[in-house]
C-alpha positions as CSV (number, residue, x, y, z in Angstrom):
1,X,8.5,9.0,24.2
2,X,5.8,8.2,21.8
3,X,6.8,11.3,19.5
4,X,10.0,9.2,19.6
5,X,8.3,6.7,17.4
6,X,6.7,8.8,15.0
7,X,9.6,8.7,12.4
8,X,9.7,4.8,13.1
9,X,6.1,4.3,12.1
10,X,5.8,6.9,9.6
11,X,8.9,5.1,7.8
12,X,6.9,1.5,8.0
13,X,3.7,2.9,6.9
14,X,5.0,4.4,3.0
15,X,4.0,4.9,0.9
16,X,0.6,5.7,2.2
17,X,0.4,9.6,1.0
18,X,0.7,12.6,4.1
19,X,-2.6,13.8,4.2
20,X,-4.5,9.6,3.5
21,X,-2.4,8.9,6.3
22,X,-3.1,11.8,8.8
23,X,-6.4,10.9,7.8
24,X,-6.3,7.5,9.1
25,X,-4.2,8.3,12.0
26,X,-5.9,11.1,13.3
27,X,-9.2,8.8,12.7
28,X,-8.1,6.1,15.0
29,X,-6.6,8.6,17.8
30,X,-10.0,10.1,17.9
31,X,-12.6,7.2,18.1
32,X,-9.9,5.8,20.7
33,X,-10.7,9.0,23.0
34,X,-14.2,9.6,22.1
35,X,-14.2,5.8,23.9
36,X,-12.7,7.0,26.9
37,X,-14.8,10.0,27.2
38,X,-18.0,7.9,27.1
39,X,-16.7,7.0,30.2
40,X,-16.0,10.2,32.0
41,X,-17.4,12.8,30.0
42,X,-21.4,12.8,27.1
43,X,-19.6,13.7,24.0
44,X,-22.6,15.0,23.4
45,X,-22.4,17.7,26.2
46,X,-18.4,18.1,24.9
47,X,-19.7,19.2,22.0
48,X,-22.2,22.0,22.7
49,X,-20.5,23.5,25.6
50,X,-17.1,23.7,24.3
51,X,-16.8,27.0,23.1
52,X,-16.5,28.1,19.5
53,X,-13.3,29.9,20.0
54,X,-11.6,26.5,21.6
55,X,-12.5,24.2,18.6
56,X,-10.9,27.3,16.9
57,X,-7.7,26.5,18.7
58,X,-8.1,22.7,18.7
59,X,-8.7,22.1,15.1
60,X,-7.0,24.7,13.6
61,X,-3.8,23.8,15.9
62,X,-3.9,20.1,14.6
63,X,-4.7,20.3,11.0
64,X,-3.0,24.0,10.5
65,X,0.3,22.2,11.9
66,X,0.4,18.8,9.7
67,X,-0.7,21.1,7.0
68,X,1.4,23.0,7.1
69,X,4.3,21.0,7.6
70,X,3.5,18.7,4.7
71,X,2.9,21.5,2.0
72,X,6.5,23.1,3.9
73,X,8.4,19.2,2.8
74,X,7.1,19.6,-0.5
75,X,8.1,23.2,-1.5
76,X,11.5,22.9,0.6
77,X,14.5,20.7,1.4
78,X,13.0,18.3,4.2
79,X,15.9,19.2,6.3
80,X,16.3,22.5,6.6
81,X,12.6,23.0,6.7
82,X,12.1,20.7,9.6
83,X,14.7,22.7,11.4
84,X,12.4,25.8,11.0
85,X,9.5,24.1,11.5
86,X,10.7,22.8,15.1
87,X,11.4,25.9,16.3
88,X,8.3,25.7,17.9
89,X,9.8,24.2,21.5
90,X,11.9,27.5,21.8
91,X,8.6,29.8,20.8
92,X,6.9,27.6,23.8
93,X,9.1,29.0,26.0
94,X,9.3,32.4,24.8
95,X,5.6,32.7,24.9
96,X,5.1,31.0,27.7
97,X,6.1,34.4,29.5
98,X,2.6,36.1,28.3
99,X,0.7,33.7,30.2
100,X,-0.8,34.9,33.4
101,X,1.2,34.2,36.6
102,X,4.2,32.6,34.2
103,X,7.4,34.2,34.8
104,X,10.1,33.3,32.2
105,X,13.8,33.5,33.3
106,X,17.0,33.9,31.6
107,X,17.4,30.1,32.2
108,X,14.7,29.2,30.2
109,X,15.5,30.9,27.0
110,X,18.9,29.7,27.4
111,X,18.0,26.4,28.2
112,X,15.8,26.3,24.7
113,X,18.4,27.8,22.5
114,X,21.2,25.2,24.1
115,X,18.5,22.1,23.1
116,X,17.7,23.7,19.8
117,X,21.4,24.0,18.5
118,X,21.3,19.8,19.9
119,X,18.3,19.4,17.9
120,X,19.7,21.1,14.6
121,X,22.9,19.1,14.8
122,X,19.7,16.2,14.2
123,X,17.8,17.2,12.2
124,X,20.5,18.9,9.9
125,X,21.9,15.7,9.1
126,X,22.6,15.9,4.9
127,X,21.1,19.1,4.7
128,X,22.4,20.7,1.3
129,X,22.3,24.6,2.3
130,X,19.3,26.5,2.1
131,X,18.1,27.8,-1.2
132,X,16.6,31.2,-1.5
133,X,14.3,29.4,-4.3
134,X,12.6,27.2,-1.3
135,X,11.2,30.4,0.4
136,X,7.9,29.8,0.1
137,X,8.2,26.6,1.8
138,X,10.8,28.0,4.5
139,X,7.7,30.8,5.3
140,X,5.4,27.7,5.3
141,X,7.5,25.8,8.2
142,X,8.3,29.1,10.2
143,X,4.1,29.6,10.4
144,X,4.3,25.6,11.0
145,X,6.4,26.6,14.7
146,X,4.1,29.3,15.0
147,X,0.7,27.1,14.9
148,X,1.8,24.5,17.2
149,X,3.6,26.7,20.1
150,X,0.3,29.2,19.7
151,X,-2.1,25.9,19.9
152,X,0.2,25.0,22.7
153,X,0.4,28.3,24.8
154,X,-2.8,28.8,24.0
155,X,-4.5,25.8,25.6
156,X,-2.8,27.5,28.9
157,X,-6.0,29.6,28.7
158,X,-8.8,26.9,28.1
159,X,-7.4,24.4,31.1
160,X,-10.8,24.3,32.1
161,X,-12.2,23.0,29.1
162,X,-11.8,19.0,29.3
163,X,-9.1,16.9,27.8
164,X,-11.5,14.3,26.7
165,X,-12.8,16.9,24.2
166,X,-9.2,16.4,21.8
167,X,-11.0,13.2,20.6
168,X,-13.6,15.7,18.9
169,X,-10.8,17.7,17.6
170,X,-9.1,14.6,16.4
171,X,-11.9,13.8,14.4
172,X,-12.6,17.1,13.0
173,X,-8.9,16.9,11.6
174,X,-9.3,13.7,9.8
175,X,-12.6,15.3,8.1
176,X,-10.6,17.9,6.8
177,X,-7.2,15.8,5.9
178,X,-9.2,13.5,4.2
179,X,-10.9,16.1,2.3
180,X,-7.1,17.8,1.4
181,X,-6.6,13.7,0.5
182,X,-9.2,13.7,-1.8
183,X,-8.0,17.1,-3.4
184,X,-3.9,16.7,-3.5
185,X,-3.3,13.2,-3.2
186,X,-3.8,9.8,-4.9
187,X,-5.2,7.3,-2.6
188,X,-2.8,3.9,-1.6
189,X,-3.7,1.7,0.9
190,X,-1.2,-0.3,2.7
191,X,-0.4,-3.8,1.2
192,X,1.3,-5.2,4.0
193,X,0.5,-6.7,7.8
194,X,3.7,-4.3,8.6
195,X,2.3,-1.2,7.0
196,X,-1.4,-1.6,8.6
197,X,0.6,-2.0,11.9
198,X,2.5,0.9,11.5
199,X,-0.4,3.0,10.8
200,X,-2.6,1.5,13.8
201,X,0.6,2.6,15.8
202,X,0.4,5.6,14.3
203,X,-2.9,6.3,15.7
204,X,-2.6,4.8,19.2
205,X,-0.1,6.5,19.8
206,X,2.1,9.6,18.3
207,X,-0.8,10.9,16.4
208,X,-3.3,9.4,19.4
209,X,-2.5,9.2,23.1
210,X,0.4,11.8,22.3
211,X,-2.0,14.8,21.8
212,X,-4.1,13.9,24.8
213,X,-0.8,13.7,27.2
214,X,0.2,17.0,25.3
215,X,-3.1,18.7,26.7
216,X,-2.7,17.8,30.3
217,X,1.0,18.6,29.9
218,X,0.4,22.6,28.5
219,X,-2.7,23.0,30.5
220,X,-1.3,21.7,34.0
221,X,2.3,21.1,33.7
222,X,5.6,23.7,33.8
223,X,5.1,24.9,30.5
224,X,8.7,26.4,29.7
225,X,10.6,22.8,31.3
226,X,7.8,21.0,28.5
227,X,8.8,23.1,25.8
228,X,13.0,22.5,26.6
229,X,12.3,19.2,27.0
230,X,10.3,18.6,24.0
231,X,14.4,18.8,21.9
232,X,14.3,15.1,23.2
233,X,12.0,14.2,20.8
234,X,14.4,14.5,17.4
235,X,17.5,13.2,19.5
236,X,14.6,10.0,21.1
237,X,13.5,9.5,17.6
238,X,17.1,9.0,15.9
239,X,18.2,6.5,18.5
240,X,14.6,4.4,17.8
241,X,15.6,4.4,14.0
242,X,19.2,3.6,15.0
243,X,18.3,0.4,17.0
244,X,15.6,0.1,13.7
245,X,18.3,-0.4,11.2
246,X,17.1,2.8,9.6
247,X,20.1,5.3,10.9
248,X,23.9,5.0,12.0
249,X,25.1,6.5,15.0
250,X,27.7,9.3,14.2
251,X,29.8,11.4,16.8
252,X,27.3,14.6,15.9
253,X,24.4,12.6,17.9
254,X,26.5,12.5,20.7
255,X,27.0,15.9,20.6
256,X,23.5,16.5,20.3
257,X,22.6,14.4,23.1
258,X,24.8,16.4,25.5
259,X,23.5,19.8,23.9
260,X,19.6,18.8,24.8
261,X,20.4,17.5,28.2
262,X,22.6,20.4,29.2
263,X,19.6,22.7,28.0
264,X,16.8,20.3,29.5
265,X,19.0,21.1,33.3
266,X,19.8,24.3,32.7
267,X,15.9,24.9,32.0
268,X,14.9,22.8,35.1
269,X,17.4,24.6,37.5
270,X,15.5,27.8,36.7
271,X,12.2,26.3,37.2
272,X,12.9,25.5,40.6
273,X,14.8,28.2,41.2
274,X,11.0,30.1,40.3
275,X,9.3,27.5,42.6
């Protein structure tokens, strides 16, 4: 649900630049959790007994994604690289099978490949073909996918290592995106009350409270029905912009909407067919 909003708030926040704006984002999601874990966790202990290999993961899964996907949008049709890029709920499930005392069935993977076709129908909206010239940028998205279901997966195996510590992550990522601001970009601030709201949104919540939910998802939920259902997320985010103003319905969302739900319960009978 608040990945539904990300397009919304990305939309009212232009024409702050990518990486300014993951910046500023990732900034605010991670002073908001470093407030929390004064709370229940010492920072301070977060940060020497999380081990080197999990800030690895952490920070390299957050900036390598947005990276990534930002350098894929600019050296590819947004489109069809997006499409790559969000391969990464089917990988989920794919990989999900490696994980110890995971068992991946048949209507899993054919769960994910039902929501993806739902979520291409989305995201392929206007797409103008794909252009062999734009290879660099399609190898850029497919390694996008491959971050963020390997971060994902791959937090499986550090479940004991506390949620609270994202906030340290989160601000790690806004060092280093502000740094790739200061290199690649031209700094513009937002002029308007709306922009600066759109950004604070930003940062509460898809780019915030998002990745923390994502964490205690991966780490303690059923990791192949998480990755199905994350095709809700494109199909969530085009109705938001519908009742925005900013898209029109069409028949092919429909479609799509009956594609994702059909994998989303094909993917749940299996899982408690497992349980």
């Amino acid at each position: 649900m608040l990945w539904a909003v990300l397009a919304l708030f990305t939309v009212g926040s232009a024409p702050v630049p990518p990486f300014q704006l993951t910046a500023m984002c990732f900034a605010i999601g991670g002073v908001l959790g470093l407030i929390v874990a004064f709370k229940t966790n010492n920072p301070a202990k977060l940060l020497r007994e999380t081990p080197l290999m999990v800030w690895v993961l952490g920070v390299g899964g957050l900036f390598g994604y947005h990276a990534l996907y930002f350098s894929a949008l600019r050296l590819a049709p947004a489109a069809e690289a997006g499409l790559i890029a969000y391969l990464w709920p089917l990988l989920i499930v794919l990989f999900s099978g490696l994980l110890p005392g995971e068992k991946l069935g048949k209507g899993h993977v054919i769960g994910a490949l039902i929501a993806f076709a739902g979520a291409a129908l989305i995201i392929l909206q206007g797409a103008s073909g794909f252009d062999a010239g734009a290879l660099p940028g399609y190898g850029l998205a497919f390694l996008c996918a491959l971050t963020w279901s390997g971060y994902s997966v791959l937090s499986r195996r550090a479940a004991a290592v506390p949620t609270e510590t994202v906030a340290l992550f989160c601000l790690c990522v806004a060092v280093l995106s502000g740094i790739a601001h200061v290199i690649f970009e031209q700094t513009i601030w937002p002029e308007t009350m709306l922009q600066w709201l759109s950004v604070a949104g930003l940062g509460a919540g898809p780019v915030g409270l998002a990745f923390y939910l994502w964490d205690v998802g991966v780490k303690r939920g059923d990791i192949q029905m998480l990755g199905v259902a994350s095709y809700a997320a494109p199909l969530l985010s085009t109705l938001v912009l519908i009742g925005a103003g900013y898209a029109v319905a069409s028949f092919s969302l429909v479609v799509a909407a009956c594609l994702i739900a059909a994998g989303a319960a094909i993917a749940a009978y299996s899982s408690s067919r497992a349980s």
